[in-house]
C-alpha positions as CSV (number, residue, x, y, z in Angstrom):
1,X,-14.8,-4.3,10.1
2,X,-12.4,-2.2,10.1
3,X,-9.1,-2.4,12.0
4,X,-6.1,-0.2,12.8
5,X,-2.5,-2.0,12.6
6,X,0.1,-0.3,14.8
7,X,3.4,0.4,12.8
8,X,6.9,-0.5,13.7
9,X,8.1,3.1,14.5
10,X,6.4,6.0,15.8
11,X,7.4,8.4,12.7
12,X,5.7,5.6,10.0
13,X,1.7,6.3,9.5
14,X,-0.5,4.0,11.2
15,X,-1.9,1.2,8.7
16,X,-5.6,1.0,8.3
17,X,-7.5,-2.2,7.1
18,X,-11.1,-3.0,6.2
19,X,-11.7,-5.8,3.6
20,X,-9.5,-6.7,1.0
21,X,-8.0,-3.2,1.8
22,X,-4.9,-1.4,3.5
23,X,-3.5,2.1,3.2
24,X,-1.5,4.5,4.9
25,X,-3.1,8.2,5.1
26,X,-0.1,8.8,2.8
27,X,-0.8,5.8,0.1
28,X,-4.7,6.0,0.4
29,X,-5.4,8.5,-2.9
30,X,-4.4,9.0,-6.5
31,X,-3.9,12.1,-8.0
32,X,-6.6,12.2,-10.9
33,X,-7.2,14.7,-14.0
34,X,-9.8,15.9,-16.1
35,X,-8.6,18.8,-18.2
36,X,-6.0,20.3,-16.0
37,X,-8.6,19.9,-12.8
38,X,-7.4,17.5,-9.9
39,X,-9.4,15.5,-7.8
40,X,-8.4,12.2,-5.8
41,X,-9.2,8.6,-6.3
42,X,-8.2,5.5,-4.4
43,X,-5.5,3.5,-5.2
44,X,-8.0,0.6,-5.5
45,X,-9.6,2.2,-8.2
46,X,-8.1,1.1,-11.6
47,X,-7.8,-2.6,-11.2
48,X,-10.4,-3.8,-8.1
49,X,-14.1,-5.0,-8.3
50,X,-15.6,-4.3,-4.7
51,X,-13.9,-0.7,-2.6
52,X,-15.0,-0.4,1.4
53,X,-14.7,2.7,2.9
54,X,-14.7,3.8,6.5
55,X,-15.0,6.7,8.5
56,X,-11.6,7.1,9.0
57,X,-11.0,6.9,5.3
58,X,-12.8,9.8,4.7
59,X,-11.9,12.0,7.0
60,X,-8.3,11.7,5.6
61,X,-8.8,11.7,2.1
62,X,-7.8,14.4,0.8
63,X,-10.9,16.5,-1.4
64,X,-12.0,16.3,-4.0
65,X,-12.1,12.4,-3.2
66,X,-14.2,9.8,-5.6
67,X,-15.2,6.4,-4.6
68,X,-16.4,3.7,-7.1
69,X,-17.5,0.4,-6.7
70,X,-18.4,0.4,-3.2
71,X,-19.6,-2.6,-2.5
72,X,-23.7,-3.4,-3.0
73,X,-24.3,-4.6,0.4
74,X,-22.2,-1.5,2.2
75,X,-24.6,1.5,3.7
76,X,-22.3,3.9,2.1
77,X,-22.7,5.2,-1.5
78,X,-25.3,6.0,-4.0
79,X,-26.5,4.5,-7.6
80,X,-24.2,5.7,-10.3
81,X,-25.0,6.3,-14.1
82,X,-23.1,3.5,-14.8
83,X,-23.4,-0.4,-14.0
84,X,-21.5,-3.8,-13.9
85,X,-22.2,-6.4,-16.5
86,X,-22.0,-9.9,-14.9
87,X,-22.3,-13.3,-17.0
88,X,-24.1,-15.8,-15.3
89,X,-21.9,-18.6,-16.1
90,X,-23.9,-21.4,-14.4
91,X,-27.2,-20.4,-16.7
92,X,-27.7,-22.9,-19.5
93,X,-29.8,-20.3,-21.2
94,X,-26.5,-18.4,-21.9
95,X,-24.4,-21.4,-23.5
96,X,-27.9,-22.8,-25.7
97,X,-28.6,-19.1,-27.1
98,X,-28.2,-19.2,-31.2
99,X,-26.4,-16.0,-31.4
100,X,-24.1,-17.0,-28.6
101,X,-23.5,-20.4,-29.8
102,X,-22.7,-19.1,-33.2
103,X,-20.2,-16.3,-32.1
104,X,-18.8,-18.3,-29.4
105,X,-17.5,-20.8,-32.9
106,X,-16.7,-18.3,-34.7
107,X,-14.3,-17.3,-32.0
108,X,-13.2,-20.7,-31.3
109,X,-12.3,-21.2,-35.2
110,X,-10.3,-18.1,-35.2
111,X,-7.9,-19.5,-32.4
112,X,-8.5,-22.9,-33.4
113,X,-4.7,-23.1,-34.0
114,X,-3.8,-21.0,-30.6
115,X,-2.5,-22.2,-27.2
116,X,-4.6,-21.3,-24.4
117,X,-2.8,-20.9,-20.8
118,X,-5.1,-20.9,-17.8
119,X,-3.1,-20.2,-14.3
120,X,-4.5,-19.9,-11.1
121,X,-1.6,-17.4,-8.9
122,X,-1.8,-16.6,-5.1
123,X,-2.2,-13.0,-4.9
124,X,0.6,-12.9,-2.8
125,X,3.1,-14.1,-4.9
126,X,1.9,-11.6,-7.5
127,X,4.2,-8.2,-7.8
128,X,4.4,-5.4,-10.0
129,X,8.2,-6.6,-12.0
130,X,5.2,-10.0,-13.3
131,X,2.1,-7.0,-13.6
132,X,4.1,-4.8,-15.2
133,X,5.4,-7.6,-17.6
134,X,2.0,-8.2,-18.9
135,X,0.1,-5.5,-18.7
136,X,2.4,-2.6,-18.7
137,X,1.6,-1.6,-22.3
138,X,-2.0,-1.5,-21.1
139,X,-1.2,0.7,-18.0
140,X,0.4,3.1,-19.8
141,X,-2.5,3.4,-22.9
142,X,-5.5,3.6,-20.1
143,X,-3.3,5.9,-18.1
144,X,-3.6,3.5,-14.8
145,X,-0.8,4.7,-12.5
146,X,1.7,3.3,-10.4
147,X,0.0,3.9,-7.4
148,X,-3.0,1.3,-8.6
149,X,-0.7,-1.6,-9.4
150,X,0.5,-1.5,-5.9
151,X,-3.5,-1.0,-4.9
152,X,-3.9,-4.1,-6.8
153,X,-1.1,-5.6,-5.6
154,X,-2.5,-4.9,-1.6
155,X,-5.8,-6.3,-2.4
156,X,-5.2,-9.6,-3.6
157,X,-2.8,-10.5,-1.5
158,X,-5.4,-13.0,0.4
159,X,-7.1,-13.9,-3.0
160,X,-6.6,-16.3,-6.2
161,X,-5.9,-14.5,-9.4
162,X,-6.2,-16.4,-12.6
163,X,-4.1,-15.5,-15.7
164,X,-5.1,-16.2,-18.8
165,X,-2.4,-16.1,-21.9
166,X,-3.2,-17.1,-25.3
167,X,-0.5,-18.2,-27.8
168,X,-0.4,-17.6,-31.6
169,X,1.3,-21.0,-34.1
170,X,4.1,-18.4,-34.2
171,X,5.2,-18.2,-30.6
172,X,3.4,-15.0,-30.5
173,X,1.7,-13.9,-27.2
174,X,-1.5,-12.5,-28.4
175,X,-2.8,-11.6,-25.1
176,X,-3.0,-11.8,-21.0
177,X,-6.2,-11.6,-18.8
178,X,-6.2,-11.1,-15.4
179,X,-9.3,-12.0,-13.2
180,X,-9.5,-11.9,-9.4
181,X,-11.4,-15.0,-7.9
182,X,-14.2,-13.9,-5.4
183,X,-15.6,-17.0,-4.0
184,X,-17.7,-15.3,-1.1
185,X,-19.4,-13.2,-4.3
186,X,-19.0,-16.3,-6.2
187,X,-17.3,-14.0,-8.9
188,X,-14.5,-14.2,-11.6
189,X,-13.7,-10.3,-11.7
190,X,-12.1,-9.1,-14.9
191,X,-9.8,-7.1,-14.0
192,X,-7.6,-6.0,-17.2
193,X,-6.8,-7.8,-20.5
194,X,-3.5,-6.6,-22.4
195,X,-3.5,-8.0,-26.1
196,X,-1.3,-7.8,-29.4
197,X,-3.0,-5.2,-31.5
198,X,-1.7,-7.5,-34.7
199,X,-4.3,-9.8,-33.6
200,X,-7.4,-7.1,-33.4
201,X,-9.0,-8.6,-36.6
202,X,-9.7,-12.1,-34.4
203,X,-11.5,-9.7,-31.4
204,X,-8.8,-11.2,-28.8
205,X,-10.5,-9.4,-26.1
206,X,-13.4,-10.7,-26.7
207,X,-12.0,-14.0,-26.8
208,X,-10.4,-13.8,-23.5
209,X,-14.2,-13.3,-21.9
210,X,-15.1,-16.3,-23.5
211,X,-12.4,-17.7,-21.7
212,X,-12.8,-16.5,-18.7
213,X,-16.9,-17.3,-18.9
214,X,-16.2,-20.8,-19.4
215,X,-13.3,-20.8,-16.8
216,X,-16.1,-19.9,-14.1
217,X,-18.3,-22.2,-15.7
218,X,-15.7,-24.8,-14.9
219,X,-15.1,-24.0,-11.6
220,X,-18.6,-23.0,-9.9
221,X,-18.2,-19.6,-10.2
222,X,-21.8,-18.0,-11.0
223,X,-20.6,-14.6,-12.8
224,X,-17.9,-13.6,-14.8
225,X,-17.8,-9.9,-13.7
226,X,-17.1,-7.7,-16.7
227,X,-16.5,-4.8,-14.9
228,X,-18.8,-1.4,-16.2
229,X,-20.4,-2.0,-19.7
230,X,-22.2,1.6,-20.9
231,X,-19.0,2.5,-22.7
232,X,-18.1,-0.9,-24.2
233,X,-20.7,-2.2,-26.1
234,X,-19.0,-5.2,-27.4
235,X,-19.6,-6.8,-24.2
236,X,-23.2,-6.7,-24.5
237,X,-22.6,-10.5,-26.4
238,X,-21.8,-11.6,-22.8
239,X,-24.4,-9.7,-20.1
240,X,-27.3,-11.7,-18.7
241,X,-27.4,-10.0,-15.8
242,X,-27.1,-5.9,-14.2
243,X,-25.5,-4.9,-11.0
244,X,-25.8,-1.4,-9.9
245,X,-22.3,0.6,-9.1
246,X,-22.4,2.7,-6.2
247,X,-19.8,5.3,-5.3
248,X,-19.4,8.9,-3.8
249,X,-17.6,11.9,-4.7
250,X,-16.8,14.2,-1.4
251,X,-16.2,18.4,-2.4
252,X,-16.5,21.8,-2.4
253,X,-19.7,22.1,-4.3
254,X,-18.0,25.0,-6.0
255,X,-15.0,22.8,-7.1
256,X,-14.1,22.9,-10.9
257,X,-14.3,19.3,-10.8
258,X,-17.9,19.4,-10.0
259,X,-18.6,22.8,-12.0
260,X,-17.4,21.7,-15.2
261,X,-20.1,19.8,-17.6
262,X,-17.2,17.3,-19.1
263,X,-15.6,16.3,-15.8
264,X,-16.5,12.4,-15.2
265,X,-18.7,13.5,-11.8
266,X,-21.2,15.0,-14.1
267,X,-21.4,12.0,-16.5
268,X,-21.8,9.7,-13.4
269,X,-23.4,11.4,-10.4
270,X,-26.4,13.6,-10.2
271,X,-26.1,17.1,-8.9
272,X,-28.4,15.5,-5.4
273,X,-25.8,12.8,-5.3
274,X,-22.5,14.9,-4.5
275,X,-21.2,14.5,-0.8
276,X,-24.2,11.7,-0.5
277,X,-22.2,9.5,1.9
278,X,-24.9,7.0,2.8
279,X,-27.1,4.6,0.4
280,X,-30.4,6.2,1.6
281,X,-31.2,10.0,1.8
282,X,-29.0,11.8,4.0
């Protein structure tokens, strides 16, 4: 549902809500690039595992404007090239397979020695001075902007976030994971993992998954969402099971963005798919 919240003064923007969600027509987008060519995301985008969308929303975006990760069950959206990898957590099958069993060791014997931290933070206590102190070397490397911490910031304000820090012997903090806990999806959503690059020769991110696997194991949470897998193939150790992503990209047909053979709306949409707002044919 979506609602409209009535500001404090006249000259503010109204605040719109639906889901996890809120924005102002003035904080909904992000200014994106793809070789000098701008286009508009939200500021959900980056960090979030499930993005609604409303009427109202896309009316005021301003164009080109990209959507991903609408949610499955929502009538907007179509199929994208790409997918999320989930790991069913609850599935014995996962934990008896050999190959799994004997990575997952060799992983535990590499930070045999380590201290693992597991901390379960209301999203509203969260804010981006704590975000920016664990993740902000990973912002700035994946180019996430400030604009999406505060989107992060917005959407788990009603929901659990667990952080996950691992220690080295030395005092050394080899890395911080941040999931977002979904229980109506019964989900653990990875949403970013910062980790000491001193450490890459003991796969730390690959560890934190593990972690974060057996953390929804632990508390009855069927998947461990690892976000979109066809460009990281390491965490194909992990996937049992495929989830479509659906999104929508609204333009000028004639727009570089969608002209230009490189841009990411080429690599994700089909040609039939641009300003597809709804699931089925429209």
């Amino acid at each position: 549902m979506h609602a409209l919240v009535q500001s404090d003064s006249l000259l503010d923007e109204p605040v719109h809500t639906v889901g996890y969600q809120s924005w102002t027509k003035d904080n909904l987008s992000v200014n994106s690039e793809h070789e000098g060519i701008q286009y508009n995301t939200t500021r959900w985008d980056a960090l979030c595992p499930y993005i609604d969308v409303t009427e109202d929303m896309l009316q005021m975006a301003p164009k080109p404007f990209v959507v991903y990760a609408i949610p499955p069950t929502s009538r907007y959206g179509v199929p994208i090239k790409d997918r999320y990898g989930l790991v069913n957590a609850l599935n014995p099958e996962f934990w008896a397979d050999p190959y799994r069993t004997r990575k997952f060791k060799e992983l535990d014997k590499q930070f045999k020695t380590f201290t693992v931290s597991e901390e379960l933070i209301d999203g509203k206590d969260i804010t981006s001075e704590f975000l920016y102190e664990i993740g902000g070397t990973h912002f700035e490397n994946c180019w996430i902007a400030d604009e999406e911490i505060e989107g992060f910031i917005d959407y788990v304000r009603d929901l659990p976030v667990l952080l996950i820090q691992v220690y080295a012997p030395n005092g050394d903090l080899v890395l911080s994971d941040v999931s977002i806990v979904l229980h109506k999806e019964s989900q653990l959503y990875g949403s970013f993992c910062q980790w000491d690059h001193a450490y890459k020769n003991r796969s730390p991110g690959i560890y934190a998954c593990l972690v974060a696997t057996r953390w929804a194991q632990k508390n009855n949470l069927k998947f461990y969402n690892l976000g979109p897998v066809e460009e990281y193939g390491y965490k194909s150790l992990f996937v049992t099971d495929y989830e479509p992503i659906y999104a929508m990209v609204l333009s000028d047909p004639e727009h570089p963005i969608i002209t230009e053979p490189s841009s990411p709306i080429n690599i994700d949409f089909d040609k039939s798919q641009i300003n597809q707002i709804y699931r089925g044919p429209s």
